[in-house]
C-alpha positions as CSV (number, residue, x, y, z in Angstrom):
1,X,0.0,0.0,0.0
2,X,2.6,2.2,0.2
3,X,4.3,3.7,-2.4
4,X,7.1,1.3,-3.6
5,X,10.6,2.7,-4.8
6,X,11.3,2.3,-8.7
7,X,14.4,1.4,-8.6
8,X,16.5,-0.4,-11.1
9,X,17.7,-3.9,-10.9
10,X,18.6,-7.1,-13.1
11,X,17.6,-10.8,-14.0
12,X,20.1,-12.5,-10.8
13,X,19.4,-16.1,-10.4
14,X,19.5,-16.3,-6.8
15,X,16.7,-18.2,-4.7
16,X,14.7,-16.3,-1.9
17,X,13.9,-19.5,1.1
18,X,12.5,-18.9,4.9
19,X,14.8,-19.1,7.5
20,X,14.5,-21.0,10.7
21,X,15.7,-17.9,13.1
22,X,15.9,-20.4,15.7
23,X,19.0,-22.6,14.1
24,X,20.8,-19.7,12.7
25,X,20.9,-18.3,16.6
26,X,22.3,-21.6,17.2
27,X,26.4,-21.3,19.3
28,X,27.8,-22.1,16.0
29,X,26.3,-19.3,13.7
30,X,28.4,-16.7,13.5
31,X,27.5,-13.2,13.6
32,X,27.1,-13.0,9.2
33,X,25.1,-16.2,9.4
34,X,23.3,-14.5,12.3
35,X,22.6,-11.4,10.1
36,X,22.1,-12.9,6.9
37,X,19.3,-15.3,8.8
38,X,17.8,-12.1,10.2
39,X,18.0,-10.3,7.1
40,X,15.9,-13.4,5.0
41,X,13.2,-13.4,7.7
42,X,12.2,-9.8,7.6
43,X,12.2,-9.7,3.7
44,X,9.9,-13.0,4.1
45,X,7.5,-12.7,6.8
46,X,7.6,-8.5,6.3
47,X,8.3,-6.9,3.4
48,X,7.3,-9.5,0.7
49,X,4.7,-10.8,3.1
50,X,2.6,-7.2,3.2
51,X,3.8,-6.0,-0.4
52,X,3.3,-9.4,-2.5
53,X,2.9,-7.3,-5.7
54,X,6.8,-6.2,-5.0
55,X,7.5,-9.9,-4.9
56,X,6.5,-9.9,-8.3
57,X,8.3,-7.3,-9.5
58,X,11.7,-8.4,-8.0
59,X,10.8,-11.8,-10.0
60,X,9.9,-14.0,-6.6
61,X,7.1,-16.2,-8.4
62,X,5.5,-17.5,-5.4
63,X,4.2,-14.3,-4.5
64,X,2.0,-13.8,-7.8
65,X,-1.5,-15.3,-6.5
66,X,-1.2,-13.1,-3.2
67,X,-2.8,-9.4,-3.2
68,X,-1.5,-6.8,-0.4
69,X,-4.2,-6.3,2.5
70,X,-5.9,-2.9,2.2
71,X,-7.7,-3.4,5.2
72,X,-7.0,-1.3,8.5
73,X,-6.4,-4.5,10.1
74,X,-3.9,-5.1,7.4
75,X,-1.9,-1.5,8.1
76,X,-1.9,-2.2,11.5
77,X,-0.3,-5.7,11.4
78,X,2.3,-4.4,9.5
79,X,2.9,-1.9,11.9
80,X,3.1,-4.3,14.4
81,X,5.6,-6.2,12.1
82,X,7.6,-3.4,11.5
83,X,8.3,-2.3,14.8
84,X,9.2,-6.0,15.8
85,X,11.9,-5.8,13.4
86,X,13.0,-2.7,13.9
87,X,13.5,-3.3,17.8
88,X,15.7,-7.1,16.3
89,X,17.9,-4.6,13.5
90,X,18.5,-2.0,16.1
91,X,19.6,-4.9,19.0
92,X,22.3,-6.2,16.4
93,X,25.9,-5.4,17.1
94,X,27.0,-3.6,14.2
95,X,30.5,-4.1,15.7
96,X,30.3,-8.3,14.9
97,X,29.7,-7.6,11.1
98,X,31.6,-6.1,8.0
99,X,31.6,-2.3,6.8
100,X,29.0,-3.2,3.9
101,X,26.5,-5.4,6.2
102,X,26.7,-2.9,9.2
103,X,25.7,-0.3,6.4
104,X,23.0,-2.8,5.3
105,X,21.9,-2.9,8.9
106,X,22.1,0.9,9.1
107,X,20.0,0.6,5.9
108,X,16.9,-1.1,7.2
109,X,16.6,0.6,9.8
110,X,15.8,3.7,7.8
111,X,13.4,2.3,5.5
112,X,11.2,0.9,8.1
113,X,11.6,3.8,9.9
114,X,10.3,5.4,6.8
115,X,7.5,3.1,6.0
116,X,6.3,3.8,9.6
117,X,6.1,7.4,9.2
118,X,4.1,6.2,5.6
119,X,1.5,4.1,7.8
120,X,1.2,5.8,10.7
121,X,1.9,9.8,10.5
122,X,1.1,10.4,6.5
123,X,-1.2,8.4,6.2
124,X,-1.5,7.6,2.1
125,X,-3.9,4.5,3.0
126,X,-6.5,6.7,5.1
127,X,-5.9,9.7,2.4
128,X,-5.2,8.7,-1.2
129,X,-7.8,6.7,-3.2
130,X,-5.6,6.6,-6.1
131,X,-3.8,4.1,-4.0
132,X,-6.5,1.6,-4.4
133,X,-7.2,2.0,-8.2
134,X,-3.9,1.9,-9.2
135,X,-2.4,-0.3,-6.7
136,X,-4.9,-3.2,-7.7
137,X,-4.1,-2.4,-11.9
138,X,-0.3,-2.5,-11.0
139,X,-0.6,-5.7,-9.1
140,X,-2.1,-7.4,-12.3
141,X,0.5,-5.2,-15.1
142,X,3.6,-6.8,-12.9
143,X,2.4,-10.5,-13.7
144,X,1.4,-8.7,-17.5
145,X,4.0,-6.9,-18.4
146,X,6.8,-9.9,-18.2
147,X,6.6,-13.4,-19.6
148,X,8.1,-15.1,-16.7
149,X,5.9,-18.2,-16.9
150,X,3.6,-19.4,-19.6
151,X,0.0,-17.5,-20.7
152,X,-2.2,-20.1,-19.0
153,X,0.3,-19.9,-15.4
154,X,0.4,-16.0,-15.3
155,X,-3.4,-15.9,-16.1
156,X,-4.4,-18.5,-13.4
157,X,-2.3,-16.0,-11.3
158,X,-3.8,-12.9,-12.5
159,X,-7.3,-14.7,-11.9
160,X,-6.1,-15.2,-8.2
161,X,-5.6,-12.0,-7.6
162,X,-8.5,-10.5,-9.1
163,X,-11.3,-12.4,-7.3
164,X,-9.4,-10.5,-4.3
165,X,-9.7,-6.8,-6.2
166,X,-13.5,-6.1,-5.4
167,X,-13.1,-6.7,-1.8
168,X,-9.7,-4.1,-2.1
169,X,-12.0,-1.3,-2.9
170,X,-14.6,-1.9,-0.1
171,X,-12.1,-1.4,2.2
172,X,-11.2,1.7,0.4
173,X,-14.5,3.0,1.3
174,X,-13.8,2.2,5.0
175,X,-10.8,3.9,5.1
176,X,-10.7,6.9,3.3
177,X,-11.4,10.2,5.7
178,X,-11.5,13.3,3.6
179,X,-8.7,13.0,1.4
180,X,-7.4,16.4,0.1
181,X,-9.4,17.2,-3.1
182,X,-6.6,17.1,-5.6
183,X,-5.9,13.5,-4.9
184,X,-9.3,12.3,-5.6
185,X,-9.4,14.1,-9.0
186,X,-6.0,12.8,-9.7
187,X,-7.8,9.2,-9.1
188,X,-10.5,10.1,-10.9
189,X,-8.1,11.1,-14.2
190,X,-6.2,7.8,-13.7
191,X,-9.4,5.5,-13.1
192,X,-10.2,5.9,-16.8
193,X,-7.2,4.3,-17.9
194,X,-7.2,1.8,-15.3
195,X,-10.7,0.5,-16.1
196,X,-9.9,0.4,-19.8
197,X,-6.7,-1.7,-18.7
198,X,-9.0,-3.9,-17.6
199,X,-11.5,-4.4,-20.2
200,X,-8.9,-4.2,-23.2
201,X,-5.3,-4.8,-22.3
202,X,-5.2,-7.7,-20.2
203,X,-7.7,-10.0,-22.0
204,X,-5.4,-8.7,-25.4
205,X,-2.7,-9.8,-23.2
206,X,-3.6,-13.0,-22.4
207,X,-5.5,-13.9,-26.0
208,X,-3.3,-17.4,-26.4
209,X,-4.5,-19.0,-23.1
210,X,-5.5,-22.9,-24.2
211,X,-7.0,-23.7,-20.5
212,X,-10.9,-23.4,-21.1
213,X,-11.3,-23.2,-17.4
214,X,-8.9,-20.8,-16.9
215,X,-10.3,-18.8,-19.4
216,X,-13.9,-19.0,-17.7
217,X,-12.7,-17.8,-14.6
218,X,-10.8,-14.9,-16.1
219,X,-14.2,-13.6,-17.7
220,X,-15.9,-13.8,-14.5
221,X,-13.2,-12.7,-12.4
222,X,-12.1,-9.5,-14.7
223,X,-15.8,-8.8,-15.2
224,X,-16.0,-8.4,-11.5
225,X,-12.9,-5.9,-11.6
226,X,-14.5,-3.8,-14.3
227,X,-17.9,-3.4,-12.7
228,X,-15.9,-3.0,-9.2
229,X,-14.1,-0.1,-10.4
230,X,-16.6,1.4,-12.2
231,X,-18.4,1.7,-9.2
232,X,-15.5,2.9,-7.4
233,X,-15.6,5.5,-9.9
234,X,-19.1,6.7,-9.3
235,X,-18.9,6.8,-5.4
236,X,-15.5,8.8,-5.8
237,X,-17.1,11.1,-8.0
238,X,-20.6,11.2,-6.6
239,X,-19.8,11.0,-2.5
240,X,-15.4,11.1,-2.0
241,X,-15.2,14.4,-4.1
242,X,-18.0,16.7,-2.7
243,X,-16.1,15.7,1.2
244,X,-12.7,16.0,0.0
245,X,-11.5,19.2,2.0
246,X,-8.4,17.4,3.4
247,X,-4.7,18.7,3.2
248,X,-2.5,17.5,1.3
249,X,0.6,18.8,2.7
250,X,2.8,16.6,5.9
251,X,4.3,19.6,7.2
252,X,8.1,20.5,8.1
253,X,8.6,18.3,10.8
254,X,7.1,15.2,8.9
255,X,9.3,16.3,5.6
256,X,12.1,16.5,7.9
257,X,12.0,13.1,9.1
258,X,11.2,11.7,5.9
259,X,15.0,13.4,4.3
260,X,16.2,11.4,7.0
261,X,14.5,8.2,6.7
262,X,14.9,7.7,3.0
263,X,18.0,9.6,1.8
264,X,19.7,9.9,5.6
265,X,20.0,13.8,4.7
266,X,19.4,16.1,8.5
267,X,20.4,19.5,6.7
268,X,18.0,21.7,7.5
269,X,15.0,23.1,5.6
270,X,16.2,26.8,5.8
271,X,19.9,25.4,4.2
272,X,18.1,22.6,1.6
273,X,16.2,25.4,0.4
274,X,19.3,28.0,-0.3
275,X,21.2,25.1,-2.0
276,X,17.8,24.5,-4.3
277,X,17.5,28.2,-4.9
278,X,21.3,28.5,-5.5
279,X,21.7,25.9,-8.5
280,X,17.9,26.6,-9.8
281,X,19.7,30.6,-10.2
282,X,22.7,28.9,-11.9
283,X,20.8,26.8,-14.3
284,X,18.6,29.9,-15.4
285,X,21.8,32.2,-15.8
286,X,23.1,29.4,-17.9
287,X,19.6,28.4,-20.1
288,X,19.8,32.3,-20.7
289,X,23.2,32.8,-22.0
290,X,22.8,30.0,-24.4
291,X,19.2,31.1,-25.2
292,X,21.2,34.9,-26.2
293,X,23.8,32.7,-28.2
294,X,20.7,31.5,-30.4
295,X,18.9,34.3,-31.4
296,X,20.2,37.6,-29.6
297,X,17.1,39.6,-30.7
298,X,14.6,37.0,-27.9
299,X,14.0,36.9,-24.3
300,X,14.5,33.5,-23.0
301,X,11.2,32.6,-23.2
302,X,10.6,33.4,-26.8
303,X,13.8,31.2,-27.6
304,X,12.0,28.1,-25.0
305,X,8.8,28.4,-26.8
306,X,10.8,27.9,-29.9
307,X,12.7,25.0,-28.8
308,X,9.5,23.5,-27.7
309,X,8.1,23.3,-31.2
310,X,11.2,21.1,-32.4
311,X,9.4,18.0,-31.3
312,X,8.9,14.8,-33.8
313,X,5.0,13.8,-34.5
314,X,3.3,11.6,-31.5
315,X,3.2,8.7,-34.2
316,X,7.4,9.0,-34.4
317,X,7.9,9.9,-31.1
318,X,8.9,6.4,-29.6
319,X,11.1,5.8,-32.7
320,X,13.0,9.2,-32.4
321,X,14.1,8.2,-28.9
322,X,15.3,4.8,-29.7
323,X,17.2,6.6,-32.3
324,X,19.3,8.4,-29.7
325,X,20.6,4.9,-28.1
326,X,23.2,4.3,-30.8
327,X,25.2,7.7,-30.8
328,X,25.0,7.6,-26.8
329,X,26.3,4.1,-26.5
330,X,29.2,4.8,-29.2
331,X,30.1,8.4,-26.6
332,X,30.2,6.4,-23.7
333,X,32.6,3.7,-24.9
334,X,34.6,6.4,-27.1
335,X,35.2,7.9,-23.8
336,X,35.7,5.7,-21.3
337,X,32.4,7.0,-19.2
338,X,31.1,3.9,-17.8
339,X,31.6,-0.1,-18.6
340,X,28.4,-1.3,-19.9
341,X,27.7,-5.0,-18.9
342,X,25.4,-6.1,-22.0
343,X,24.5,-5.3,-25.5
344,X,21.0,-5.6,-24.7
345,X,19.0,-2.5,-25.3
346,X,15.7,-1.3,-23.5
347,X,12.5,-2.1,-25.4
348,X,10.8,1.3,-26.3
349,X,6.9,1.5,-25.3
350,X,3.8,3.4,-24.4
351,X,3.2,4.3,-20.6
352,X,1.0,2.0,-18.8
353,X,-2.3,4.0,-18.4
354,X,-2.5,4.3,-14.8
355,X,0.8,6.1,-14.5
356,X,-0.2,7.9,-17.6
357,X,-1.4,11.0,-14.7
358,X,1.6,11.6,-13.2
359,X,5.1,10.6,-15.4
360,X,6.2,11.6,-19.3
361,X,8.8,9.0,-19.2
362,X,10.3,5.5,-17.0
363,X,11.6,3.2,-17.4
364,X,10.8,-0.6,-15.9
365,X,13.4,-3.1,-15.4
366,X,13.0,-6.4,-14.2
367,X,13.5,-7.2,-10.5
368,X,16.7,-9.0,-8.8
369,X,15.8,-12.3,-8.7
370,X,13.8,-12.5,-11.9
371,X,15.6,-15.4,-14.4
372,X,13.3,-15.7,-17.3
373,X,11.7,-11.9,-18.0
374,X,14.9,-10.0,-18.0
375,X,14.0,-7.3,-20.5
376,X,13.6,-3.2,-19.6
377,X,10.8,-0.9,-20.9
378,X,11.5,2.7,-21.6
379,X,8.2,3.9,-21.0
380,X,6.9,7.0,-22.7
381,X,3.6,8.7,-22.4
382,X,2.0,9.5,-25.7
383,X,-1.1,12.0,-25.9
384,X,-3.9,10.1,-25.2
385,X,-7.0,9.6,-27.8
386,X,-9.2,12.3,-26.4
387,X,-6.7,15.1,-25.8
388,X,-7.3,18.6,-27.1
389,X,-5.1,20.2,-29.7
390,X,-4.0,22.3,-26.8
391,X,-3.2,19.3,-24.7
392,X,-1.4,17.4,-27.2
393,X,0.8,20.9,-28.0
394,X,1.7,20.8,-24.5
395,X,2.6,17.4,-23.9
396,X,4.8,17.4,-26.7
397,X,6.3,20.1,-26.6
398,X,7.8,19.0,-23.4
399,X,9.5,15.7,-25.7
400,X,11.6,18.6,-27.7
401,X,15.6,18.0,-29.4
402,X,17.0,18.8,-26.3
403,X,14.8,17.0,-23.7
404,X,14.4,14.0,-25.6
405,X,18.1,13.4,-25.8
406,X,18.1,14.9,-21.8
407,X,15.5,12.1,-21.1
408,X,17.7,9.6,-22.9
409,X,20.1,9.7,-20.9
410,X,18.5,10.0,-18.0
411,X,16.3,6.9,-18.5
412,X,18.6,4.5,-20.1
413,X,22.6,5.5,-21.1
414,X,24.0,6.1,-18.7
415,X,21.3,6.2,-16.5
416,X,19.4,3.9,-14.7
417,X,19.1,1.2,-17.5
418,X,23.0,1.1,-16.9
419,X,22.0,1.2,-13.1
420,X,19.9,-2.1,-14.2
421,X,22.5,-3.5,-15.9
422,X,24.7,-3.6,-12.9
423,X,22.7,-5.4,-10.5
424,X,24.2,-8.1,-10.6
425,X,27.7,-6.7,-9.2
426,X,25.9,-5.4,-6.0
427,X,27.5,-5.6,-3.0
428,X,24.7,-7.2,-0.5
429,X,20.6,-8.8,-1.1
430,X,20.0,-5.7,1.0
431,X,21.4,-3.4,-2.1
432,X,19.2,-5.3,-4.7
433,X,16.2,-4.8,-2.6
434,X,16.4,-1.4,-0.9
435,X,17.5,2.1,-1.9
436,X,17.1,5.3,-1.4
437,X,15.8,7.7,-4.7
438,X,19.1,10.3,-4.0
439,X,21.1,8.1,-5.2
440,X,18.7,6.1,-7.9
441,X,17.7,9.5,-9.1
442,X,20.1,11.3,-8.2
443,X,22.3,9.5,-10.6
444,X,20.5,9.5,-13.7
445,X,20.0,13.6,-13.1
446,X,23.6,13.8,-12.6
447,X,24.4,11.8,-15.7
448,X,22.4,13.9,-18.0
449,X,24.7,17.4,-16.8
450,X,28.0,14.7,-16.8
451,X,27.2,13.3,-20.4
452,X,27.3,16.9,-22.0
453,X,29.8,18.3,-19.8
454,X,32.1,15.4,-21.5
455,X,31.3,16.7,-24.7
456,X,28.2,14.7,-26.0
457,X,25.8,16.5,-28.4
458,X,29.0,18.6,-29.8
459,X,29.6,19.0,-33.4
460,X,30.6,15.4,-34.6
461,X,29.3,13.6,-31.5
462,X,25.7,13.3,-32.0
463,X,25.2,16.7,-33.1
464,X,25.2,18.0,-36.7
465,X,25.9,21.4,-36.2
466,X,26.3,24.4,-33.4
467,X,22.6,25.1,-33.5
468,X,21.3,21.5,-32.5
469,X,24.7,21.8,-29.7
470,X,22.8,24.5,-28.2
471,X,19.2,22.9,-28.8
472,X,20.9,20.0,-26.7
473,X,22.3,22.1,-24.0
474,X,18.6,23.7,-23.6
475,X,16.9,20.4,-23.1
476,X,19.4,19.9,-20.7
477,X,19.1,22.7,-18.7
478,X,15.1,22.6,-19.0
479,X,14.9,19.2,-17.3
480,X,17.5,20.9,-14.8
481,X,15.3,23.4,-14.0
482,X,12.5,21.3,-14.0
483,X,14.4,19.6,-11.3
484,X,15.0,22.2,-9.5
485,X,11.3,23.3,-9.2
486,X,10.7,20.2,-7.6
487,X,13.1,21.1,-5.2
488,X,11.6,23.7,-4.1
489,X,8.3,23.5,-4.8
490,X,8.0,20.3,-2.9
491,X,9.7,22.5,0.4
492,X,7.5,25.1,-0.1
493,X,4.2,23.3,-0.1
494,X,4.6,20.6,2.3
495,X,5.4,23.1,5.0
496,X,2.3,25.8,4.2
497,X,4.4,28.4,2.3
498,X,3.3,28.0,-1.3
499,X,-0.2,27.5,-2.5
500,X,-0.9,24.5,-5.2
501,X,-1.7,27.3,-7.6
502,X,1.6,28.9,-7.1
503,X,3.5,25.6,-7.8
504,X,2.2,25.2,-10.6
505,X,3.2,28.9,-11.7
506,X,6.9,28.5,-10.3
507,X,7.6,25.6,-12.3
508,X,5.9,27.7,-15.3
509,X,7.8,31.3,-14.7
510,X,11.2,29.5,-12.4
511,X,11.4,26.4,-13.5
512,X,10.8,26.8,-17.3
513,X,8.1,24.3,-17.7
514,X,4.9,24.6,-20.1
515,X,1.4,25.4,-18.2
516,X,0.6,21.1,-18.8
517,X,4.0,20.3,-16.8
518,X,3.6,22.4,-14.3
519,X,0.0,21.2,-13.6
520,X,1.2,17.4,-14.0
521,X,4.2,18.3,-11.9
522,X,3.0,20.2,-9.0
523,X,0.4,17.5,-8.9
524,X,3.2,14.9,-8.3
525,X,4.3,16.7,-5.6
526,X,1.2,17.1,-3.5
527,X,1.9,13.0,-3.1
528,X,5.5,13.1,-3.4
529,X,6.3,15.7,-1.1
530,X,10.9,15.0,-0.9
531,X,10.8,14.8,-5.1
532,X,13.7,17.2,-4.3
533,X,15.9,14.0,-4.6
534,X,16.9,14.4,-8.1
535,X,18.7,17.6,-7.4
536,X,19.4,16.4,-3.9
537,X,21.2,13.6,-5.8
538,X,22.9,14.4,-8.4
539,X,24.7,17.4,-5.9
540,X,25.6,14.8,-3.5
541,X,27.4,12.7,-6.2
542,X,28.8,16.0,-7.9
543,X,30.7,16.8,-4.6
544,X,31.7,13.3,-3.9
545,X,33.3,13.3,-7.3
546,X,34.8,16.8,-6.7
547,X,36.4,15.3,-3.4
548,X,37.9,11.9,-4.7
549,X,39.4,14.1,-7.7
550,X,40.8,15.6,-4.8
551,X,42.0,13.1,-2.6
552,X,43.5,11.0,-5.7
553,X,44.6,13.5,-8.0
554,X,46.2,12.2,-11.0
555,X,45.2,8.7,-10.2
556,X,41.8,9.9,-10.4
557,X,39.5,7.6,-13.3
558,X,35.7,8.9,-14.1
559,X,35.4,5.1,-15.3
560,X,36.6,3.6,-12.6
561,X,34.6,6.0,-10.5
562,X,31.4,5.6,-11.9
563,X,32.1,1.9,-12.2
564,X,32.8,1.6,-8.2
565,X,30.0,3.9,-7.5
566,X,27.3,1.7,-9.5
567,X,28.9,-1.2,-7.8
568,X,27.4,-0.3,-4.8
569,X,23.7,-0.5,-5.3
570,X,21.6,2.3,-4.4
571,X,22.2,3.1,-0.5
572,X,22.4,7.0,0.3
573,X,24.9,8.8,-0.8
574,X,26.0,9.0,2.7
575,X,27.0,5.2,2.6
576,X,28.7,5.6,-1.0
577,X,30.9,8.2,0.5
578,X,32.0,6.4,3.2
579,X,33.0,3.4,1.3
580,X,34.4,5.2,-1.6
581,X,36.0,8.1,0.4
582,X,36.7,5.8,3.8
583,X,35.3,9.2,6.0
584,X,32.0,10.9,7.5
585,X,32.6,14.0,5.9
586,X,29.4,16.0,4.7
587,X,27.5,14.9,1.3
588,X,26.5,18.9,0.6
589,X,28.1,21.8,0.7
């Protein structure tokens, strides 16, 4: 029920089992067989035992029949389970084990710290009924999306889970208490999608089935899920939305302790928000210098309208990113940016209608333990067949030279398809299964700046000529700003200093964004209050660069260092600097 992390992993053939905690406290377990028992039981009888869908997704097969348990009984057992564990991680002597398993330890104590604060102080389950729409259409897309098993064996799984879905949104009803407004109408602009998921894409999905009796129980069973949500529409829109007066925002204090629990970051709100303001100031100096360079006689904004009309047709869009792989791949080899583990590219497709609301592009990779369904979708989200001319203009011009090649490389060389690609080099299970977004995000954000700083997109590396160098450098710096919007945007909301309405005209007027983006993007951040993490991130690994340049000098490698940072997983950036650098020293400025 809560949110889950997206973060990158690969096909590792490595079995999940049970562990009997009783044996491995046996006198001859030593303290890593101690810890690695411990570690195998809260991933078992917590996490994947309360988020089944995740089990899924990280390609553990036995959890595909299961459903997660809306109900308030079902929060409050995992509450109960989580603080069990927590009080077992915190007793372990992180003296009796290595550097990278008392960082795991250090690890898991933060994220169930931080899915605490989700169930018992923020609340999603009691607030968001997007939660429950979505959640159910995502539990049946993981099983979907991958063919793991054959038709007839994902169906039968798919039917298991649905005869569970109408019962889902009855306890929605029970649970919800005046969400805040906007969440509701963002569920009621993803339902749509969701409900049409269900009528066309999974029986399409599932056409080749042979087993009649499978097939009779998916017609009853996905029937049920139509009519289910259909209803759950009506009652949203007739009853949830007239008595949704509820606030969106957590407040400082919660924000605070959610920097800390995910991304182990305790500077200050006051500070965070100078450092935001700071680089958003420096990305805007730059976007305008560039924008002068490209046709003196227009303000900035003239010159970003401009570069928002270079955008290919909706019907070539998928194929004009797919043509950007090529030229990136041949840069980063050329230049010794990164070693990249396969040949295997990311398959290009159309975002998944009930994330259609809140993303442009993703991308989805397989999970760690998946061995059959190892491919990665690039997902990107196409105007949708009732869109306005207006609406279309806007949502493409958000895919223009520069941002497509920006997203490229954020989504998938060298970002976190590279991230995906690695997996299987991770230093811990722990690493494969928990992370924060600083350092997921915060690396693909980073690469996009990195990539063109190294000289990608100039003349005779991807670019023909000056004026597509500069179109390149202005995607760049868009999605930058964009970025840094979030930053502070996110701040200034969630702690009562900037209205919804005056998000969205930051990220339009600060943060360089079209009306649509800023609408889709300050919606985002009513639900994801510390999206500040891509900025966050990609600072935090700019400074640990700066200070290993530092501390080896000529020995220094950007190969070796982004090889050794990959390596790693995704733990905060805190962690990566204390391997990498072998101190505590601070992760900002």
């Amino acid at each position: 029920m809560r949110m889950l992390l997206l973060l990158c992993a690969s096909a590792l053939a490595i079995a999940m089992t049970s562990t009997d905690v009783h044996a491995a406290k046996s006198p001859a377990a030593t303290p890593s067989e101690n810890w690695t028992a411990l570690v195998d039981e809260y991933f078992d009888q917590v996490y994947f035992k309360f988020t089944p869908t995740a089990g899924t997704g990280d390609g553990l097969h036995q959890y595909d029949s299961l459903l997660e348990d809306y109900s308030r009984a079902g929060v409050d057992r995992e509450i109960a389970a989580l603080r069990a564990f927590e009080k077992r991680f915190i007793a372990f002597d992180p003296k009796a084990l290595d550097e990278t398993a008392a960082a795991d330890r250090q690890m898991l104590i933060s994220f169930i710290r931080s899915n605490l604060l989700e169930l018992e102080i923020i609340r999603p389950w009691e607030k968001n009924p997007d939660i429950y729409s979505s959640g159910i259409t995502n539990s049946v897309y993981s099983i979907m999306s991958r063919k793991f098993a054959s038709e007839d064996d994902r169906l039968r799984s798919v039917v298991a889970r649905e005869k569970l879905m109408p019962a889902v949104l009855a306890e929605a009803r029970k649970n919800l208490r005046n969400p805040p407004k906007i969440y509701t109408e963002i569920a009621l602009e993803q339902i749509p999608g969701s409900i049409s998921f269900f009528q066309t894409d999974v029986p399409a999905a599932f056409a080749n089935v042979t087993d009649a009796a499978v097939k009779a129980d998916f017609a009853q069973s996905n029937a049920a899920v139509i009519a289910a949500l259909q209803d759950y529409e009506k009652w949203m829109k007739d009853d949830l939305l007239p008595r949704s007066s509820g606030d969106f925002r957590i407040g400082a204090e919660t924000f605070s302790k959610k920097l800390l629990y995910d991304e182990m970051v305790d500077t200050s709100l006051d500070r965070l928000l100078e450092i935001g303001t700071a680089d958003l100031h420096a990305n805007q100096q730059k976007f305008n210098a560039i924008a002068k360079e490209v046709d003196p006689s227009k303000t900035p904004k003239q010159v970003l309208d401009d570069l928002g009309a270079t955008h290919p047709a909706p019907d070539k869009l998928l194929q004009t990113f797919r043509n950007t792989f090529s030229s990136l791949i041949t840069f980063i080899n050329e230049k010794h940016i990164v070693t990249i583990p396969s040949k295997v590219e990311p398959t290009l497709q159309e975002t998944p209608p009930f994330m259609r609301a809140l993303t442009t592009a993703s991308m989805d990779t397989p999970g760690p333990f998946e061995k059959v369904a190892t491919e990665g979708f690039f997902n990107v989200t196409l105007p949708a067949p009732g869109d306005t001319p207006e609406q279309i203009a806007g949502r493409m011009s958000e895919f223009n030279k520069g941002t497509i090649v920006s997203t490229s490389i954020h989504e998938a060389y060298p970002g976190h398809y590279i991230q995906f690609l690695w997996a299987p080099m991770f230093v811990s299970k722990v690493r494969k299964l928990v992370g924060s977004n600083s350092n997921a995000e915060g690396w693909a954000h980073y690469c996009e700046q990195m990539m063109l700083e190294q000289g990608y997109g100039q003349p005779g590396t991807g670019a023909a000529n000056i004026q597509e160098t500069h179109l390149i450098q202005l995607g760049q710096l868009q999605d930058a700003l964009l970025r840094d919007a979030r930053f502070i945007v996110g701040i200034q909301m969630h702690r009562g200093k900037m209205t919804f309405d005056e998000g969205v005209h930051f990220f339009e007027t600060e943060g360089y964004q079209t009306h649509e983006s800023g609408l889709t993007e300050t919606k985002r951040g009513t639900a994801d209050p510390t999206y500040l993490y891509y900025t966050l991130g990609k600072l935090e690994i700019l400074k640990l660069c700066a200070d290993l340049k530092k501390k080896q000098g000529a020995a220094f490698s950007l190969e070796k260092f982004h090889n050794d940072f990959l390596r790693q997983g995704f733990p905060a950036i805190k962690i990566v600097r204390k391997t990498m650098l072998g101190d505590d020293s601070p992760a900002l400025q």
